[in-house]
FIPAZA-212161 format. One line per 3 residues: number of its first residue (from 1); their letters; for each residue x, y, z of C-alpha. Coordinates in Angstrom, 1 decimal, always signed. Each point is the difference from the previous one (the first is absolute). Layout:
NUM = A = X/Y/Z  ...
***
This chain:
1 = XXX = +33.6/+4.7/+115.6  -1.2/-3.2/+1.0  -3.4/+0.3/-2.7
4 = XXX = +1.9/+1.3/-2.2  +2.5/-2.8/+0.2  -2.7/-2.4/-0.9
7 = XXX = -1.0/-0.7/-3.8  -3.6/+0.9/-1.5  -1.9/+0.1/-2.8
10 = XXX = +0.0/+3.8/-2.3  -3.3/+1.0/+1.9  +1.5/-0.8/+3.4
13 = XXX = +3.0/+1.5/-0.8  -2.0/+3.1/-1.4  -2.2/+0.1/+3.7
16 = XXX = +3.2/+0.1/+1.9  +2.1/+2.8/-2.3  -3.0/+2.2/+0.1
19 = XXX = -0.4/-0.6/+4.0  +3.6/+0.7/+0.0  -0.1/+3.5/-2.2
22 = XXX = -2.8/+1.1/+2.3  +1.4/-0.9/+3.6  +3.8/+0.9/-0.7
25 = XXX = -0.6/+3.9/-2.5  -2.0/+2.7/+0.3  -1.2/+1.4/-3.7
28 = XXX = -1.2/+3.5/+1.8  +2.9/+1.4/+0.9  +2.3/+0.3/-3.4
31 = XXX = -1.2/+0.2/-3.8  +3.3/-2.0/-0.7  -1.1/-2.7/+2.4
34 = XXX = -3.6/+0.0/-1.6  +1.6/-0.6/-3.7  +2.5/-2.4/+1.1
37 = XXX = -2.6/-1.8/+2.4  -2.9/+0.2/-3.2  +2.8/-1.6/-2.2
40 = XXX = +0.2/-3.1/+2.2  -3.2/-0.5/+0.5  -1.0/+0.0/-4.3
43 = XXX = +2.8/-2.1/-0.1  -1.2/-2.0/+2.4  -3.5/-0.3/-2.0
46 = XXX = +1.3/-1.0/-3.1  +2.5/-3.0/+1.5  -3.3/-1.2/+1.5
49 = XXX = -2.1/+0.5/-3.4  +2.4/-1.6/-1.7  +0.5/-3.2/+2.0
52 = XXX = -3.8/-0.1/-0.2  +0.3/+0.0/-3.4  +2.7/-2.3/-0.5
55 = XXX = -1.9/-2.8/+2.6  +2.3/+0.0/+2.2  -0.3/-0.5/+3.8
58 = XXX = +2.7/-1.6/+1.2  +2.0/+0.7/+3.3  +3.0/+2.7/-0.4
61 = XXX = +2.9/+0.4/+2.0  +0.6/+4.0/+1.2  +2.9/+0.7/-2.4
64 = XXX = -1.9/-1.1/-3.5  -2.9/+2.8/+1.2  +2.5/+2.0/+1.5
67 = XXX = +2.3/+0.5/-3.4  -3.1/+0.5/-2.3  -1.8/+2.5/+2.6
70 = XXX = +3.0/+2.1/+0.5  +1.3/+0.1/-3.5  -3.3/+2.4/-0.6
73 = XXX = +1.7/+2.8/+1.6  +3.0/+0.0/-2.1  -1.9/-0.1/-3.6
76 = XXX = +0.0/+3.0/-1.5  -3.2/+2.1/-1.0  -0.7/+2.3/-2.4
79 = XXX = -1.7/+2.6/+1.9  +3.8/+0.1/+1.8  +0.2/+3.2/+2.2
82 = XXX = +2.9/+2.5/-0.7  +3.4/-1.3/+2.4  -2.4/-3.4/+0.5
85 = XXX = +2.0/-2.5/-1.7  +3.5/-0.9/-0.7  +0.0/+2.2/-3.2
88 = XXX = -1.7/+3.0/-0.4  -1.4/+1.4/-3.5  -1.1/+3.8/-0.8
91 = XXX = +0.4/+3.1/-1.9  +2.3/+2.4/+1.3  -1.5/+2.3/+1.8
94 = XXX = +0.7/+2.7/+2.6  +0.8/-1.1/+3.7  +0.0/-3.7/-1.2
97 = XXX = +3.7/-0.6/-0.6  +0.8/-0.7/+3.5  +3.3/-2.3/+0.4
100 = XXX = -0.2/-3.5/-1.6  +3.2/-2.5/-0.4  -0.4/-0.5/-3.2
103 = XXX = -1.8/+2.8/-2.4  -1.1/-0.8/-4.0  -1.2/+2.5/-1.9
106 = XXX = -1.6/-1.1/-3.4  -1.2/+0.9/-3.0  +2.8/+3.2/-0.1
109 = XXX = -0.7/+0.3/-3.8  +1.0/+3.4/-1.9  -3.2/+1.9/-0.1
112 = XXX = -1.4/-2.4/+2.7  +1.4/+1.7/+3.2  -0.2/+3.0/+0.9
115 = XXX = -3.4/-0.8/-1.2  -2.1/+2.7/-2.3  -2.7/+2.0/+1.5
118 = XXX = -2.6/+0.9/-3.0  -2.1/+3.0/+1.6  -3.4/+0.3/-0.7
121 = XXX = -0.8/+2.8/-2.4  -1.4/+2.2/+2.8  +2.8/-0.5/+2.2
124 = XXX = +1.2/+3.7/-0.4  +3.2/-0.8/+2.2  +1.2/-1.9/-3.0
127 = XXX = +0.2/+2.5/-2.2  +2.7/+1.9/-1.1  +1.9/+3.0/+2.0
130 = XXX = -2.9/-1.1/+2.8  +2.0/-2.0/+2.6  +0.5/+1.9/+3.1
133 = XXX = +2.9/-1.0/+2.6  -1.7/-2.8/+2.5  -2.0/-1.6/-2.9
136 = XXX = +0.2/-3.8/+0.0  +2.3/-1.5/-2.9  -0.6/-4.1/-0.4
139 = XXX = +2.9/+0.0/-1.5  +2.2/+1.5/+2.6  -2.2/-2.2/+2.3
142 = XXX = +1.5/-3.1/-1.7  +2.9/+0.7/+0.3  +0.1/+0.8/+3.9
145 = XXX = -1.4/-3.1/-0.2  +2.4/-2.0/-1.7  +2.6/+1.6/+2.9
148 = XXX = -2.0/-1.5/+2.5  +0.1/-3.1/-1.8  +3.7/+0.5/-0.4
151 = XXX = +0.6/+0.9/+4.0  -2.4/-2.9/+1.1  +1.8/-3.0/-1.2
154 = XXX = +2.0/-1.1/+2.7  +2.0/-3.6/-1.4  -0.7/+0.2/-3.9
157 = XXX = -1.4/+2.4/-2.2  -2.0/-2.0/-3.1  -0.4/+2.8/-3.2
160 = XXX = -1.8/-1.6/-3.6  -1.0/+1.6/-3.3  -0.7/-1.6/-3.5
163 = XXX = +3.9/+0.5/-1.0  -1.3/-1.3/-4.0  -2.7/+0.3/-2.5
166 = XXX = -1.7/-3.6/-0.3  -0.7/+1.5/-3.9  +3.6/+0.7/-1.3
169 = XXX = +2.0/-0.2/+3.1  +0.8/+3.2/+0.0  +2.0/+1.6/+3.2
172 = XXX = -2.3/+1.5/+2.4  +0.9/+2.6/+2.4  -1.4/-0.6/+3.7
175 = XXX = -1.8/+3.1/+2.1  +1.7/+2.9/-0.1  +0.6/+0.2/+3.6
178 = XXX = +1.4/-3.7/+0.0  +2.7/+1.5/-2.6  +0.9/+2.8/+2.2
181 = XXX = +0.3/-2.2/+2.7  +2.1/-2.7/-2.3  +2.2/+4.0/-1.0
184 = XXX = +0.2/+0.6/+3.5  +1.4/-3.0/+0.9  +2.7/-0.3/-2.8
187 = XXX = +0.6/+4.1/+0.5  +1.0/-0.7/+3.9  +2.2/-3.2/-0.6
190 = XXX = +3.8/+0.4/+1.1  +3.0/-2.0/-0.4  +1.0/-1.8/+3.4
193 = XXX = +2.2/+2.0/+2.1  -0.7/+3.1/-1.9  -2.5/+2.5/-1.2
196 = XXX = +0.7/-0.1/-3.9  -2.8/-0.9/-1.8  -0.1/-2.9/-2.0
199 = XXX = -2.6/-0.1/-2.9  +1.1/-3.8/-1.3  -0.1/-1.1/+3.6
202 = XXX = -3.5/+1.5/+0.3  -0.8/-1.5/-2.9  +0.4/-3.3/+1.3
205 = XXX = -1.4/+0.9/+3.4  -3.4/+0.3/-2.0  +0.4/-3.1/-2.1
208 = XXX = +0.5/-1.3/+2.9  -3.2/+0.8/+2.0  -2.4/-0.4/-3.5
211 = XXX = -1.0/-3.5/-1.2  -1.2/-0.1/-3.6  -2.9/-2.8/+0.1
214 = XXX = -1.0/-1.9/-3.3  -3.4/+0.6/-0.7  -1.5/-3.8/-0.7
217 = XXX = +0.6/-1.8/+2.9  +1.5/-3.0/-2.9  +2.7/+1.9/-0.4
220 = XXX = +3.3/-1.5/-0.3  +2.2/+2.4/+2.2  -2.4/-1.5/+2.9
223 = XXX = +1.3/-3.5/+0.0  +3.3/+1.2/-1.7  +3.1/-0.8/+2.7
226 = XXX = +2.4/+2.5/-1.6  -3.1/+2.8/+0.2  +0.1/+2.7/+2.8
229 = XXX = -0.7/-2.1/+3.5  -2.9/+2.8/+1.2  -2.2/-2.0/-3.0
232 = XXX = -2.4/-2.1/+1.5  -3.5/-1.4/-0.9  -3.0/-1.9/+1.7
235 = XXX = -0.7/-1.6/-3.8  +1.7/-3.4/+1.4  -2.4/-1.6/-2.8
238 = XXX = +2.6/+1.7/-2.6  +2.9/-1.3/+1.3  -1.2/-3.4/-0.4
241 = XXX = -0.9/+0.3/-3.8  +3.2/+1.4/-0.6  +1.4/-3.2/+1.9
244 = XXX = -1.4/-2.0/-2.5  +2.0/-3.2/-0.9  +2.1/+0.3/-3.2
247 = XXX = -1.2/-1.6/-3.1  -3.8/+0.1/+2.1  -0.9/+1.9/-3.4
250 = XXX = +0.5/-3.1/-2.2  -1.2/-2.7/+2.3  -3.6/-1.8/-0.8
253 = XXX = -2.9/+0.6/+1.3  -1.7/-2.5/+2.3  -2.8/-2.2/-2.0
256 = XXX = -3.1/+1.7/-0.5  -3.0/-0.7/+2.4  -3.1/+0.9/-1.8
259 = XXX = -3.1/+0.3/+2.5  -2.3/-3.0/-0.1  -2.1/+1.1/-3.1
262 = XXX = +0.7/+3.0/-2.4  -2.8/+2.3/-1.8  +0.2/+0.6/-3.8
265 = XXX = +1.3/+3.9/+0.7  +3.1/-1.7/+0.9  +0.7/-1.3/-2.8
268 = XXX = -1.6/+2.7/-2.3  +2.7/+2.5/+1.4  +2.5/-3.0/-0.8
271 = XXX = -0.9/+0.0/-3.4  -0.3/+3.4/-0.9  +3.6/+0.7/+2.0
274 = XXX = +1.9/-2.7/+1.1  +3.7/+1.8/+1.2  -2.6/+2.5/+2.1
277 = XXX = -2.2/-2.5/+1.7  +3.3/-1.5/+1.1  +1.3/+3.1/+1.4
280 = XXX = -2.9/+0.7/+1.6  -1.3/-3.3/+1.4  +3.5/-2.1/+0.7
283 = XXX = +2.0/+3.2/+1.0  -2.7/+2.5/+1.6  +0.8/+2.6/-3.1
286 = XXX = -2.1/+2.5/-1.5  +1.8/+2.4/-2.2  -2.7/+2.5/-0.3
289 = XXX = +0.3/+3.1/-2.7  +0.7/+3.4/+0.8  -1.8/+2.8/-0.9
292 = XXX = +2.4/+2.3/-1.5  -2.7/+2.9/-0.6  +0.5/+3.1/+2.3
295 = XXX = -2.7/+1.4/+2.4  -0.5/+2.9/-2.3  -0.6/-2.7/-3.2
298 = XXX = -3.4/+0.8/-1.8  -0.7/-2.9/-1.8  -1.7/+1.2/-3.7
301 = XXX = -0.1/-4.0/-1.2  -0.7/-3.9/+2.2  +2.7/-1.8/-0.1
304 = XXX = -0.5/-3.5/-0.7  -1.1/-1.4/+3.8  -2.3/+2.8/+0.2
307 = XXX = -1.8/-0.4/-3.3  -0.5/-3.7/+0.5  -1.6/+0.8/+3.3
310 = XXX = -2.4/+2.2/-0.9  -0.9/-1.9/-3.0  -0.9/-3.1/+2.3
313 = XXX = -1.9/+2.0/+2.4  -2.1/+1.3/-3.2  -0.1/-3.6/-1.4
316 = XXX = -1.1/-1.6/+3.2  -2.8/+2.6/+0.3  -1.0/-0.9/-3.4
319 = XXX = -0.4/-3.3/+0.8  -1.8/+0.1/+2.7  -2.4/+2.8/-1.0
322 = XXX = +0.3/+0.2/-3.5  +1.3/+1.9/-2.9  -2.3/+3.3/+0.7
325 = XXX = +1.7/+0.1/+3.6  +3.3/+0.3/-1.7  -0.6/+4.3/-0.4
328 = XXX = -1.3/+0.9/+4.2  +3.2/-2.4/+0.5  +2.6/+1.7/-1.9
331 = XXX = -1.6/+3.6/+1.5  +0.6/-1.2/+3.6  +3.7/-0.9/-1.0
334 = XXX = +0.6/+3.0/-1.5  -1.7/+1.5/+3.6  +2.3/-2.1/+2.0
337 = XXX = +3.3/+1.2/-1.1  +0.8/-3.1/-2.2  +0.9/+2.2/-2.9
340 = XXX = +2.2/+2.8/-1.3  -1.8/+3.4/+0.2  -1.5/+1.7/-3.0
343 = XXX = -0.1/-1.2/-3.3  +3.2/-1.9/+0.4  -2.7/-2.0/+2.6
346 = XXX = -2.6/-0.1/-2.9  +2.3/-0.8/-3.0  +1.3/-3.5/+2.8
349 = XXX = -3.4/-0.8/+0.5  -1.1/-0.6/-3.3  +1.8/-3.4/-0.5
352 = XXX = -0.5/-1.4/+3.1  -3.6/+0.4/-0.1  +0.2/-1.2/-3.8
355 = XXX = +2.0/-3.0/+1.1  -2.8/-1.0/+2.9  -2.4/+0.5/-2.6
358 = XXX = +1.7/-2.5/-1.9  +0.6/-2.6/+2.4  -3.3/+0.3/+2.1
361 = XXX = -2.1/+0.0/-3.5  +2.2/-3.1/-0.8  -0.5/-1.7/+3.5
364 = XXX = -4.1/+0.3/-0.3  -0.1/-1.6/-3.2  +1.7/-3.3/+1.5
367 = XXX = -2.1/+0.5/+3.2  -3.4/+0.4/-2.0  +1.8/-3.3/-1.6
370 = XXX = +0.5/-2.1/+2.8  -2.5/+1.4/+2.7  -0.8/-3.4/+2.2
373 = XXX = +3.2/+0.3/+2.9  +1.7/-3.2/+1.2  +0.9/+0.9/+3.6
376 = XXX = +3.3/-0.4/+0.9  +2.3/-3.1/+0.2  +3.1/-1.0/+2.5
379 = XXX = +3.3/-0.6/-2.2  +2.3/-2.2/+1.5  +3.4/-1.6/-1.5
382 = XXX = +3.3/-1.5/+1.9  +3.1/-0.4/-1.9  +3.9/+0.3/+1.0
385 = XXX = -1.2/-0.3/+3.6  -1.8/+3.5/-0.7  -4.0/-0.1/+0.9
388 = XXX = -1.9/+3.2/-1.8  -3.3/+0.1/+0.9  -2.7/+3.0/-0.9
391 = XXX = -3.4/+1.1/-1.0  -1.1/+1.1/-3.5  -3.1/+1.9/-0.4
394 = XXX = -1.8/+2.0/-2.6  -0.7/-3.2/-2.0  -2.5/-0.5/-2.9
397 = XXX = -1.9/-2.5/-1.2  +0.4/-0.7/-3.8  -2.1/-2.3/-0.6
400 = XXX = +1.8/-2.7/-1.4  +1.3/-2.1/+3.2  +2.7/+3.4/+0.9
403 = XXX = +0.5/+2.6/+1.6  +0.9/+4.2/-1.3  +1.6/+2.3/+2.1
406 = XXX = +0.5/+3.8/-1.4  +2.4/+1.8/+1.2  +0.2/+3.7/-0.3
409 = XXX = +3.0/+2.0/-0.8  +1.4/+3.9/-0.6  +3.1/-0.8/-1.0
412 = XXX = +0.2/-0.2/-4.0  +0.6/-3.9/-1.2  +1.7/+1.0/-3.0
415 = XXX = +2.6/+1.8/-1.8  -0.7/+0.5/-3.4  -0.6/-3.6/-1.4
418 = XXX = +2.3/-1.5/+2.6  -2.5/-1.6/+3.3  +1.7/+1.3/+3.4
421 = XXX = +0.4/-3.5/+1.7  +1.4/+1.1/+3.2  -3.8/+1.6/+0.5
424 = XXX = -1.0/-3.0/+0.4  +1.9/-1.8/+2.9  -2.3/+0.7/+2.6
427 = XXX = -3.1/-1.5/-2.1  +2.4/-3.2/-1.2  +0.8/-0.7/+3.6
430 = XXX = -3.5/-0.4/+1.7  -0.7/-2.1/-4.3  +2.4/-2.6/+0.8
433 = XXX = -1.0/-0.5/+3.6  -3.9/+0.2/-0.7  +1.4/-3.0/-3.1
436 = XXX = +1.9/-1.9/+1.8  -2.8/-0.3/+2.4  -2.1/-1.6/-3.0
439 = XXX = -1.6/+3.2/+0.4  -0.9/+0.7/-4.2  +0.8/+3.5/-0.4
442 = XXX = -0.1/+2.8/-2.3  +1.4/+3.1/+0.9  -0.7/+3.3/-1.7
445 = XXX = +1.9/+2.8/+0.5  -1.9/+3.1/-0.9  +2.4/+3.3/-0.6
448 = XXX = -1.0/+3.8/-1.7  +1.9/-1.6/-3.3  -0.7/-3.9/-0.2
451 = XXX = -1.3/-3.0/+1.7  +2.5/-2.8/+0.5  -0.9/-3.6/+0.5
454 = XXX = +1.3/-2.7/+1.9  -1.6/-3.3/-1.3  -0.6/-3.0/+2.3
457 = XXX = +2.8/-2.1/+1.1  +0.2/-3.9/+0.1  +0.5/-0.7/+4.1
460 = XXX = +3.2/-1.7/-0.6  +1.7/+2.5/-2.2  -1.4/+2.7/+1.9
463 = XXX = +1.5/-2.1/+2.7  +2.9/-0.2/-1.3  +0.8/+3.9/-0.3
466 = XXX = -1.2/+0.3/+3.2  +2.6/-2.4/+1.6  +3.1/+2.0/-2.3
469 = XXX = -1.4/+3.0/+1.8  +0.1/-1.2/+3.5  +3.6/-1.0/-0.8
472 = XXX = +1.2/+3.3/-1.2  -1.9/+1.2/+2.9  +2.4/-2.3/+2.5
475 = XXX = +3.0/+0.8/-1.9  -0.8/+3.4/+0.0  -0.2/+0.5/+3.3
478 = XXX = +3.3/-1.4/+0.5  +2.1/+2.6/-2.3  -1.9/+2.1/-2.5
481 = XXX = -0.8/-1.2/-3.5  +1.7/+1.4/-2.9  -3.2/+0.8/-1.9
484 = XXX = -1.8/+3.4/-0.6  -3.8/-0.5/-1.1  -0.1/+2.9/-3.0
487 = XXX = +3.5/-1.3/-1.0  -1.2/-3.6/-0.1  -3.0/+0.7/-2.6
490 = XXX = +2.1/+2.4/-2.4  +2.5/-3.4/-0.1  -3.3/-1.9/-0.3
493 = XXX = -1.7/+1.6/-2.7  +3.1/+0.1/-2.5  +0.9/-3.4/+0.8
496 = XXX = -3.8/-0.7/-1.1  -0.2/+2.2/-3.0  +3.0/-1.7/-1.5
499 = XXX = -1.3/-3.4/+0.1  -2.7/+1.7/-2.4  +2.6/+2.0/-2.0
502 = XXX = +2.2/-0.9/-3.1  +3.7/-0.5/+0.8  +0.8/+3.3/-1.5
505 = XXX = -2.8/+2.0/+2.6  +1.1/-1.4/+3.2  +1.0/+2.2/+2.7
508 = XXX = +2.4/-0.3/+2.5  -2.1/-0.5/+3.6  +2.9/+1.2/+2.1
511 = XXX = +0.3/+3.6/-2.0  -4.2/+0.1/+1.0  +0.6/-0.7/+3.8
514 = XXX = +3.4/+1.9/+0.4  -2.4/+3.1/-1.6  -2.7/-0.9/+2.9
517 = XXX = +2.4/-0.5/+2.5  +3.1/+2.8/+0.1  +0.2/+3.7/+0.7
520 = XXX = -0.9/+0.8/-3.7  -2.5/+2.5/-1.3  -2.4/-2.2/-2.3
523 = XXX = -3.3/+0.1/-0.6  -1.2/-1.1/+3.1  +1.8/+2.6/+1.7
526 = XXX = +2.4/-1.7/+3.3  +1.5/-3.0/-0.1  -1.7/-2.3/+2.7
529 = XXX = +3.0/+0.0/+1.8  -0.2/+3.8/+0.7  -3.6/-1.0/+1.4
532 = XXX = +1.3/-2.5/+2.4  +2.9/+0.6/+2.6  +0.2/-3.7/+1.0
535 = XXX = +0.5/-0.6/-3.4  +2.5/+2.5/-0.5  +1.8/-1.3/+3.2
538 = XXX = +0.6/-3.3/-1.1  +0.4/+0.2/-4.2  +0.6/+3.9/-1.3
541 = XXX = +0.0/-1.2/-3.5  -1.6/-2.9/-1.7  +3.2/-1.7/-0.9
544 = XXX = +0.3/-0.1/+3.4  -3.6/-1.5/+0.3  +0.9/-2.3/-2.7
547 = XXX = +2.6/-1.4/+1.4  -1.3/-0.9/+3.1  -2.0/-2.0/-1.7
550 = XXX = -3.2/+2.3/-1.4  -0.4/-3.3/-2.6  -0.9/-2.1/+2.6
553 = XXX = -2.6/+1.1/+1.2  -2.1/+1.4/-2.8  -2.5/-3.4/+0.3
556 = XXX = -1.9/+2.1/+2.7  -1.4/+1.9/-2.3  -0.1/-2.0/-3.3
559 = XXX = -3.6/-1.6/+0.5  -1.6/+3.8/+0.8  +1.7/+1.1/-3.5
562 = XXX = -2.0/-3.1/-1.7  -3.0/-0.4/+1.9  -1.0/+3.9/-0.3
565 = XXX = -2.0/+1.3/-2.8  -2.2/+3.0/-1.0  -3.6/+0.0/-0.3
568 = XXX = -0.7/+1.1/-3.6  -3.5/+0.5/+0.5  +0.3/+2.5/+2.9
571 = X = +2.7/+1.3/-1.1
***
C-alpha cells in the first residue's frame, strides 16, 4: 500500500503491477483466472507501449493507471464466450435457451423460421412415404425451439420480423409460429371479471404489444410528438436537420474561400457547367445518373459514354503507335467485353475505328508538321482575388517566335456546317491562360471530322477574358449562374449570322436557344436541361433561364464563338 501509494513513471508502474499479479493470483488453478489474469497483463503491455510511443515518462498517481488498467476487463471482445458478457448472441439451438431476463428473437421472417432443411439428393429419409416414427424433423425442431425461447424469458420477451417489403411496401406476414402465437394470444383474451371472449378487445391487446417501425431511420413518425411513444431512434443527427432554423433555406452563403492557388480543371469544369460545379464544390453535391437498365439488359448498341470511350482508347493507341495499331487495338476491345456481342458488336465497331482513323491520321499530319517539342511552361494569372496557377505541356515549336499545341479529340466538332463550340472549352481555358501569360499560342484541336483553331491571343485581351472568367468563377460560386454552355452558343451563333443576314433572313436567337435548351424533341435529340439536373433544379424552362438573367452572362462565351475557326486545309 505504501509503494503503491507513491507515484512512478509507466515502467515502474508496469514492474510493480506485474510483481503484484504474480505474488497476490495463482494462474494454475482456474482457466477463468488464466484469461482474466492474461487480459491484464496485454493490457498492461500495450499502456506501457504506448506511453513509450507517445514520450512520455512522467510520474503518475495510482488512480490515472488504475482507471486505464482496469477498464481492460470491461471492453468487450469479439471472441466473447457464450453467458460471458452482458449480452449474449446465438442461434437457437437445443439445451441453449436456459432462463434470461430479457429474451429477443430476430430475424422471425415468413419463410425464415422454422428454417428449411434442403436434403441432399441421397438422403433417402427425405423422400416421400420414407419417414419412419423417431426420424428427426428440423422443422419440428424449431419449433420446440422457439417454446424454449418462449418459456426462457423471464422479464420481457423481444419478437422481430420484416413486417414490409422495402420494394412496394407490401404487408408481410411474420413466421408462422409467431402468428399462432399472436392467434393464441387474441383466441385466450377475456373480458375482466368474466370468461366471454372479446375479439375487439384482443384486437387491441395485440396492437398493443406490436410496434410498427418506419423503415429509414429519417422518418418522420420518429421525431413526430403526436406519433406512437414506443418510436425511438439513435439517428440524433436527424433530429437536428429537421431542427433546422426557418427560412435557413433562403439565407446566403458565407463568402467563398478559394484555396491559395487554383489549377486550370477548376475552371474548365466552371466553364463547361457552371450551376453543377456550384453544386458540387460550394454545396458538396453530385447528382450522379442512374442507370435505369435492368440486370437482365443485353445491350445490342453503345450508348453515347460508351462509344466516346472506346473511341478515345482507340485514338490514343493510334497516337502513340500509329495508324496500323488501330486493328490489334480494336480486336483486344472487342476481347475485353467493351462491345455488344455478335454482329451488333461488329456493325458498332466500324465507326469508331473509322472515326480514330480520322482523327489519328489527322493528328500525325500536324505532328510530322511541327515535330521540334517546347517542354512545358508554368501559367500563372491573379485576378478578383482568385490566383490560377498550372502547367501546360505538349507544346510545339512553330518556328516563327510561338508555340503549337494539338490536342486530340473523339468527340465530333461539328454538326453539319454548324462548329460545336462547347467542344472546345477545355482547349480555350488552358489558350487564354498560356495568352495571358505572353505565352503565343496556337491551339489545334484535332477531331474524326475537323480540326478547329484557336489563333494567338494579344496578352492583354487574352487577359482580359481571363479576368471576366475569374469573376463569373467568384460569382458563381456564390449562387449558380444562369447560363447553360450548349444554350449559350445556339443564342450566339444566330445572334452572329444575323449581323451577316438581310433584314428579311434574320432569325430570332431566343426560338434557337429555347430549341437547345427545353424538353423538346429536335434535332439534337434532349434539351440540355434534361442532361443536367442542377440545371433542371434551378430553371425547368428557358424562360425561366431567361429571366434570371441568361442575357447577362453570355460574354463568357462570346470571344470562343469569334476567336474559333476551321482549318480548311485539314479539313
Amino acid at each position: 500500500r505504501q509503494l503503491f501509494a507513491t507515484p512512478a513513471t509507466p515502467a515502474q508502474w508496469a514492474a510493480r503491477l506485474r510483481g503484484l499479479l504474480a505474488a497476490m493470483f495463482d494462474a494454475g488453478r482456474d482457466d477463468d483466472d488464466a484469461l482474466a489474469l492474461q487480459r491484464l497483463d496485454d493490457a498492461l503491455a500495450d499502456w506501457e507501449q504506448a506511453c513509450a510511443e507517445a514520450g512520455f515518462h512522467g510520474a503518475l498517481p495510482l488512480a490515472v493507471v488504475r482507471e486505464h488498467w482496469l477498464a481492460a476487463i470491461d471492453e468487450s471482445r469479439l471472441s466473447q464466450r457464450f453467458l460471458g458478457g452482458a449480452v449474449s448472441f446465438g442461434t437457437l439451438l437445443p439445451m441453449r435457451a436456459i432462463p434470461f431476463r430479457v429474451v429477443c428473437l430476430l430475424g422471425m421472417n415468413d419463410g425464415g423460421y422454422p428454417r428449411r432443411h434442403d436434403a441432399p439428393d441421397f438422403d433417402l429419409m427425405a423422400l416421400p412415404r420414407q419417414q419412419r416414427p423417431g426420424d428427426r424433423s428440423r422443422r419440428e425442431d424449431d419449433r420446440y425451439l422457439f417454446l424454449e425461447a418462449l418459456l426462457s424469458a423471464r422479464d420481457a420477451l423481444y419478437v422481430s420480423w420484416v413486417g414490409r417489403s422495402a420494394r412496394d411496401n407490401a404487408e408481410l406476414p411474420p413466421s408462422v409460429l409467431v402468428g399462432q402465437l399472436r392467434d393464441y394470444l387474441a383466441a385466450g383474451w377475456r373480458c375482466a371479471g368474466g370468461d366471454a371472449h372479446d375479439p375487439e378487445a384482443a384486437q387491441k391487446l395485440l396492437a398493443a404489444l406490436t410496434t410498427d417501425y418506419p423503415l429509414q431511420a429519417f422518418s418522420q413518425r420518429y421525431f413526430d410528438a403526436g406519433a406512437d411513444a414506443r418510436l425511438f431512434t439513435y439517428g440524433h443527427e436527424w433530429q437536428r436537420a429537421r431542427e433546422a432554423a426557418p427560412g435557413a433555406d433562403d439565407a446566403p452563403l458565407p463568402p467563398w474561400q478559394p484555396e491559395a492557388t487554383l489549377n486550370l480543371g477548376l475552371l474548365q469544369r466552371f466553364l463547361r457547367s457552371p450551376a453543377k460545379t456550384f453544386y458540387a464544390e460550394r454545396l458538396g453535391v453530385r447528382f450522379d445518373e442512374l442507370d435505369d437498365a435492368g440486370e437482365e439488359h443485353e445491350p445490342f448498341a453503345l450508348d453515347g459514354l460508351e462509344r466516346h470511350g472506346a473511341t478515345d482508347s482507340l485514338l490514343r493507341t493510334a497516337i502513340a503507335a500509329g495508324i496500323d495499331a488501330l486493328a490489334p487495338a480494336a480486336q483486344r476491345l472487342r476481347e475485353q467485353g467493351g462491345l455488344p456481342p455478335g454482329s451488333f458488336g461488329t456493325l458498332a465497331l466500324e465507326p469508331i475505328e473509322q472515326a480514330a482513323r480520322d482523327a489519328g491520321g489527322a493528328w500525325h499530319e500536324l505532328d510530322a508538321r511541327w515535330p521540334r517539342p517546347a517542354g512545358i511552361r508554368e501559367l500563372r494569372h491573379e485576378a478578383h482575388g482568385l490566383c490560377i496557377e498550372d502547367w501546360l505541356g505538349d507544346l510545339r515549336d512553330d518556328g516563327k517566335d510561338g508555340h503549337v499545341r494539338l490536342i486530340p479529340t473523339a468527340s465530333a466538332l461539328t454538326n453539319g456546317k454548324a462548329v460545336r463550340h462547347d467542344k472546345l472549352l477545355d482547349a480555350w481555358v488552358a489558350h487564354l491562360l498560356a495568352n495571358a501569360n505572353a505565352l503565343r499560342l496556337s491551339s489545334w484541336i484535332v477531331g474524326p471530322d475537323a480540326t478547329l483553331v484557336l489563333p494567338p491571343l494579344d496578352p492583354a485581351q487574352a487577359a482580359e477574358h481571363l479576368d471576366e472568367l475569374c469573376a463569373a468563377l467568384r460569382a458563381g460560386m456564390q449562387s449558380p449562374l444562369p447560363i447553360a454552355r450548349k444554350t449559350a452558343f445556339a443564342w450566339l451563333q444566330v445572334a452572329a449570322a444575323n449581323q451577316k443576314a438581310a433584314d428579311d433572313k434574320q432569325k430570332d436567337p431566343a426560338y434557337a436557344a429555347r430549341q437547345s435548351y427545353d424538353h423538346v424533341e429536335h434535332q439534337h435529340g434532349r434539351g440540355e436541361v434534361g442532361d443536367d439536373v442542377c440545371l433542371e433544379r434551378e430553371w425547368p424552362d428557358f424562360d425561366a433561364l431567361h429571366r434570371a438573367g441568361f442575357e447577362d452572362w453570355l460574354h463568357l462565351y462570346r470571344p470562343l464563338l469569334i476567336a474559333a475557326r476551321k482549318d480548311e486545309d485539314a479539313a
